[in-house]
N, C-alpha and C positions, 0 to 999 in steps of 0.2 A: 667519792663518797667515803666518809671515814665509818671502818666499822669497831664499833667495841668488843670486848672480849666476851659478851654474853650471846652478841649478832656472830662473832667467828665460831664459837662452838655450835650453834642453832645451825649453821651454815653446814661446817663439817656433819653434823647429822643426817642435813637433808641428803647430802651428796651420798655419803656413808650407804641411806637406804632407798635412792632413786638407782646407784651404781648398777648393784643385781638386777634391777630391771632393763637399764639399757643392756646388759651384759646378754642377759637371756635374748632379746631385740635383734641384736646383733647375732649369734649363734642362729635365732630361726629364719633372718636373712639373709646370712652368710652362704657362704657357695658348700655347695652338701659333698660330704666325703665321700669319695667312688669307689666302690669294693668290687674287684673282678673276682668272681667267682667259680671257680671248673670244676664239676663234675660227672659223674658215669652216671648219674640216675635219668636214663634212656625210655626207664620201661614202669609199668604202675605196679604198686602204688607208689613207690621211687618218686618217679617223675613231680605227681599230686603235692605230695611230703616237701619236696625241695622247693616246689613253689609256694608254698606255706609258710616254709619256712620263711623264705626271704619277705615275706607281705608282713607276719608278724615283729622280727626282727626292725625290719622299716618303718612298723607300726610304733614300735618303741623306743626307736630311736631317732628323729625324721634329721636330723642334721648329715645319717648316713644314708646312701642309695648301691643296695646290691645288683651287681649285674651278673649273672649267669651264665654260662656256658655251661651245656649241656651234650656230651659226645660221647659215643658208645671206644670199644676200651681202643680198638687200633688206629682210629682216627684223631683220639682226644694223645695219645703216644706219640706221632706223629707231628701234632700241630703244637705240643711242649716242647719238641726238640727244637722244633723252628724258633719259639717265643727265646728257650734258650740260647738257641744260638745269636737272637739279636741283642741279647743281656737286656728284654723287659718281659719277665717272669709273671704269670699273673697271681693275682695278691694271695689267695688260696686256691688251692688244689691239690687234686686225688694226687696219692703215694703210696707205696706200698712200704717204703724205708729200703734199707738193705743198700748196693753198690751203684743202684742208679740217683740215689738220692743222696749218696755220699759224692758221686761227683759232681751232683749241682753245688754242694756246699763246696768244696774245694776248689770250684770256679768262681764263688762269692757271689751264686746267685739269688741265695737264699737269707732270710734274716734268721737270726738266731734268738727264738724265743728262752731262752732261758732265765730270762728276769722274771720275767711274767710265768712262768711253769713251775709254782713250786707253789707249797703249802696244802692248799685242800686241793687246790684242782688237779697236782702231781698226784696227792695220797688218792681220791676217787677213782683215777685211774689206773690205779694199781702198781702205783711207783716207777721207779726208774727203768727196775727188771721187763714188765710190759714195755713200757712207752721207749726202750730202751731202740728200736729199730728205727725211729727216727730221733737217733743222737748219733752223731759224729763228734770224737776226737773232742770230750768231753764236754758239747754244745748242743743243746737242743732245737731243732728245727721245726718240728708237726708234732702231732697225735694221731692217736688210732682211733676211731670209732666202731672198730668192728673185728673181732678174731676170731678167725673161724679153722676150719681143716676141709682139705680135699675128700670126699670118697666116692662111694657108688651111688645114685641115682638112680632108684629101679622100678619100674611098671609090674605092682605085685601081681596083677590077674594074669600077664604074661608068662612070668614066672612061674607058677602056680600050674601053667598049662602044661607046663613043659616038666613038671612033677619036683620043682624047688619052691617047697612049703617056708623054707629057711633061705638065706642067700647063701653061697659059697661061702666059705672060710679058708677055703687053700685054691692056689693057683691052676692046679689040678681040676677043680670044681669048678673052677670058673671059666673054664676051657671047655668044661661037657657041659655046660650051661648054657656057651654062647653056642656049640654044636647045633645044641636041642633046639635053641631059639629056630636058628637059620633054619633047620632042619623041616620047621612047623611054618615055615613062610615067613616069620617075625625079623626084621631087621634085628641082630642084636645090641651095636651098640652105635649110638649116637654121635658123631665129630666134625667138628667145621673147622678142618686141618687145613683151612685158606687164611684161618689166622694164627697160625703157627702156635701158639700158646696153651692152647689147648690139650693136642697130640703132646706137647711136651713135657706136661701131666703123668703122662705113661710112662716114660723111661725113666722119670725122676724117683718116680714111686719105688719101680721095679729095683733100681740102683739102693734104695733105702731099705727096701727088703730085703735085700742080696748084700749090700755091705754093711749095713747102718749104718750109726755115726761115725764109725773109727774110720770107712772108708773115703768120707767125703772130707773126716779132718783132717787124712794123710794127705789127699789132695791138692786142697785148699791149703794146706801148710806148705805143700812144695816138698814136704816129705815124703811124698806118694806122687801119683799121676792119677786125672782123669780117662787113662788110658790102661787102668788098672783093671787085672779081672773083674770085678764086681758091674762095672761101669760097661766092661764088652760084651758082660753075658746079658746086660739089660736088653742091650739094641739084639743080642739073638732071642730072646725072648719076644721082643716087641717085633722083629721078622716074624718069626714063627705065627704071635697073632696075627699079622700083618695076611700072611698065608691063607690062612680061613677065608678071608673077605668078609668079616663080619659087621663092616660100616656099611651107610647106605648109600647108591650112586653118587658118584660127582663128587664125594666129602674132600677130595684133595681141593675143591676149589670153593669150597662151601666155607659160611661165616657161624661163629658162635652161634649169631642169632637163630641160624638154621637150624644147628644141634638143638635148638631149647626149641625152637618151634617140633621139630617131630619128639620129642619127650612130652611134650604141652598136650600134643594133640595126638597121644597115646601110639603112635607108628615105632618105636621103636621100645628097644628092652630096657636099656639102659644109657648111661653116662656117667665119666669121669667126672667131676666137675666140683666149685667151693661151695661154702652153704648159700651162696646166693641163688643157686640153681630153680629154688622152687619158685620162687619169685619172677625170675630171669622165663623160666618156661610157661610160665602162667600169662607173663605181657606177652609173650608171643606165640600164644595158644589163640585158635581160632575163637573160643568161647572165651579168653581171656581168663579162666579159672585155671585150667591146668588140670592134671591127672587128681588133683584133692587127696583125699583117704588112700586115694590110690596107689602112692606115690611112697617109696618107702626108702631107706636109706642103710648104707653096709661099709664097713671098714673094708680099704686096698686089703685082701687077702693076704696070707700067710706064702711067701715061696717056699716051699719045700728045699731044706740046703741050705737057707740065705742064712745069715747073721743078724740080720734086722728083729724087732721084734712087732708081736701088732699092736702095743703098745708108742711107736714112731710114729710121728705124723707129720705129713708133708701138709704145707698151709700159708696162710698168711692172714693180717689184718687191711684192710683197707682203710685209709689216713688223710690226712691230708697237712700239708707242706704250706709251709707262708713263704712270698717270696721277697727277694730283697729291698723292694721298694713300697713293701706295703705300710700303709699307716696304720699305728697302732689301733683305729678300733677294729683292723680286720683281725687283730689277734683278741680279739673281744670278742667278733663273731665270731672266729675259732670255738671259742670256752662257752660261747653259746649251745653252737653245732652239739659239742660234745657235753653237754650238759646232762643235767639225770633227767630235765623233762624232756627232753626232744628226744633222747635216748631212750629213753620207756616208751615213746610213741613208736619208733621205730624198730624198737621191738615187737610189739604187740601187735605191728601189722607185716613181720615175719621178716623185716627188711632184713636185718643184723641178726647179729648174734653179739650184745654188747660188751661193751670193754668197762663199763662208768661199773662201780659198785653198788649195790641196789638195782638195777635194773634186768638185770638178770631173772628176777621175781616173776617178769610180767615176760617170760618166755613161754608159751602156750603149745607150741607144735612140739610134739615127744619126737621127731626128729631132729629137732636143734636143741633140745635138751641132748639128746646123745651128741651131738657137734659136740657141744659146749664142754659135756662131762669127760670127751676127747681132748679134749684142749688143756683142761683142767688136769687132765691126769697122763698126759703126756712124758713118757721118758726121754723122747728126740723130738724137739720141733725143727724141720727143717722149711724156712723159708724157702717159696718155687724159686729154683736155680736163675729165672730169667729176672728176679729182680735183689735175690742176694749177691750174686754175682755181679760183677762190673760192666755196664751197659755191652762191650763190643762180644765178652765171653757169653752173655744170657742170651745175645740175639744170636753167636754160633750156636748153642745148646739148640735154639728154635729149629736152626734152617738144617741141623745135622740131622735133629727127628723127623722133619720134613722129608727128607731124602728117604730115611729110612722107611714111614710113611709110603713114599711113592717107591719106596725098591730101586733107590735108585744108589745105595749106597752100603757097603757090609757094615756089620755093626762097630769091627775092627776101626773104618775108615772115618766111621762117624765120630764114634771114642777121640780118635786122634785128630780128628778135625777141632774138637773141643779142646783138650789137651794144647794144641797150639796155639791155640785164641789165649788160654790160660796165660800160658807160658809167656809168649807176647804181652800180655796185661801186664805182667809183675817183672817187666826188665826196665 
């Protein structure tokens, strides 16, 4: 059939606007993109949120299918070094940045979002200085959705009993605090040193109190030791607590989830803990609410002696990492995750403490406004040593406080246990 030049453009037309149809045709019958997704949201509203999420996200995109994983923090540690070690990474997941997520990248397990991480969705997040902890070696890997700071967690009616209207402000006061507590029958403080992490909290702090920055830069530069005054007087300090017996039975074998459950359900005075604490104690409160009103919040105290100021703050953001076989809509869900709307929700229902600009607005609990205005006005931010440090030194740090924890080790021995793990890392 011969056609004319009036019949070949008529033709070209139809094709031109039948194409985007079949195109569309094909994409809604095409085989749907697989997003593995990992993370820590164990407990509510967490848990609710994240499945939400994923229904919406799928809702608007149907060509992608998120899959989940959901694991509390030392199982979900555990089951990532394994997927690491077989080099299949899954496509997103929890981070915290710092030396464990710099040797996923230097093993090339990681993709490097840095195409995609700039312009608004770099600037909302507060540029490179934030987002700066998951960047290696001038490459972008994850984002933060959350920056918060460690401190106290305290039971104000117990407090209160025991004749502290105020919480401590020196180390001193926080020693005839936890006295009073024990003194009055009240467990004073809260820990489930069965996941190491926790207890290690304490010495980190104490060490930043006692040295500050100069002493963990001399360190970490190799110009100093972790074996340094600062670093030996922590673990005799955290003896010394250790002494009182101020935790409650069994915490050498007990989990997080323990610690938040007797905070939740009012049996204890206090806890160490991030700002997720209120959240974290509230799913694992019998009532599922937690202490409420009741619940109040205090900066690591002042040591008497130290260098530190209480302006320093030990802390970190919670993130999450793309790995290196993901397909790029999961760096789309990434910028979703961290978006200003899902990030306002997660604020508002006390999850975070946001990183997005704007969302900060819809922070309601005057406890995480003080996180926040902490974070905000911080002279030393020092990420927790077990994830700024390099995987093998962050898990010594653990099992050194652990020891110390259990008495089973001087502060001298623990100091240089870490020290050598160090030392070992950078030869």
């Amino acid at each position: 059939m011969k056609l004319n030049l009036r019949s070949l453009i008529l033709l070209s037309m139809v094709i031109l606007l039948v194409s985007p149809i079949f195109a569309g045709e094909k994409e809604k019958t095409g085989e749907k993109v697989i997003i593995t997704w990992w993370n820590l949201w164990t407990v509510e509203p967490s848990k609710s949120l994240g499945e939400q999420i994923v229904k919406d996200y799928m809702a608007a995109h149907p060509n992608v299918e998120i899959q989940p994983t959901v694991l509390e923090n030392e199982a979900f540690k555990q089951k990532v070094n394994t997927m690491m070690q077989s080099g299949n990474p899954p496509d997103v997941f929890q981070s915290w940045g710092g030396g464990v997520m710099n040797e996923f990248a230097e093993a090339g397990l990681l993709r490097d979002i840095s195409p995609e991480l700039k312009g608004e969705w770099l600037t909302s997040l507060g540029g490179e200085g934030l987002v700066g902890l998951y960047g290696y070696k001038e490459k972008f890997y994850g984002v933060p959705y959350d920056m918060g700071a460690v401190g106290f967690w305290y039971n104000k009616d117990l407090f209160k009993k025991v004749g502290y209207e105020k919480p401590p402000a020196t180390w001193t006061e926080l020693v005839d605090c936890i006295i009073k507590l024990k003194a009055a029958g009240v467990v004073p403080i809260a820990l489930g040193e069965g996941d190491k992490w926790p207890g290690h909290f304490w010495w980190v702090y104490l060490a930043v109190r006692l040295g500050g920055k100069e002493a963990f830069d001399l360190a970490y530069s190799r110009k100093g030791s972790f074996a340094d005054a600062p670093f030996v007087k922590a673990g005799e300090m955290l003896l010394e607590l250790v002494d009182l017996k101020p935790f409650q039975d069994g915490f050498l074998g007990q989990t997080y989830n323990d610690q938040a459950a007797l905070m939740g359900n009012g049996q204890a005075g206090m806890e160490l803990m991030g700002q997720w604490a209120p959240s974290v104690e509230a799913g694992n409160a019998t009532d599922g609410k937690g202490l409420g009103d009741n619940l109040g919040f205090f900066s690591f105290p002042m040591v008497e002696g130290g260098k530190g100021k209480i302006t320093d703050v030990m802390g970190g953001g919670n993130g999450f990492i793309v790995g290196k076989n993901a397909p790029d809509e999961a760096v789309d869900f990434l910028k979703y995750i961290t978006g200003l709307q899902i990030q306002t929700t997660l604020t508002e229902k006390g999850v975070i403490i946001p990183t997005i600009k704007g969302a900060e607005t819809a922070i309601k609990d005057p406890m995480m406004k003080m996180v926040h205005s902490m974070v905000s006005k911080a002279t030393y931010y020092q990420l927790y040593y077990d994830q700024y440090l390099a995987p093998a030194v962050g898990e010594t740090v653990k099992d050194a406080t652990q020891l110390l924890f259990a008495e089973q080790a001087t502060a001298k021995e623990a100091a240089d246990m870490i020290e050598k793990a160090m030392a070992d890392s950078v030869q």
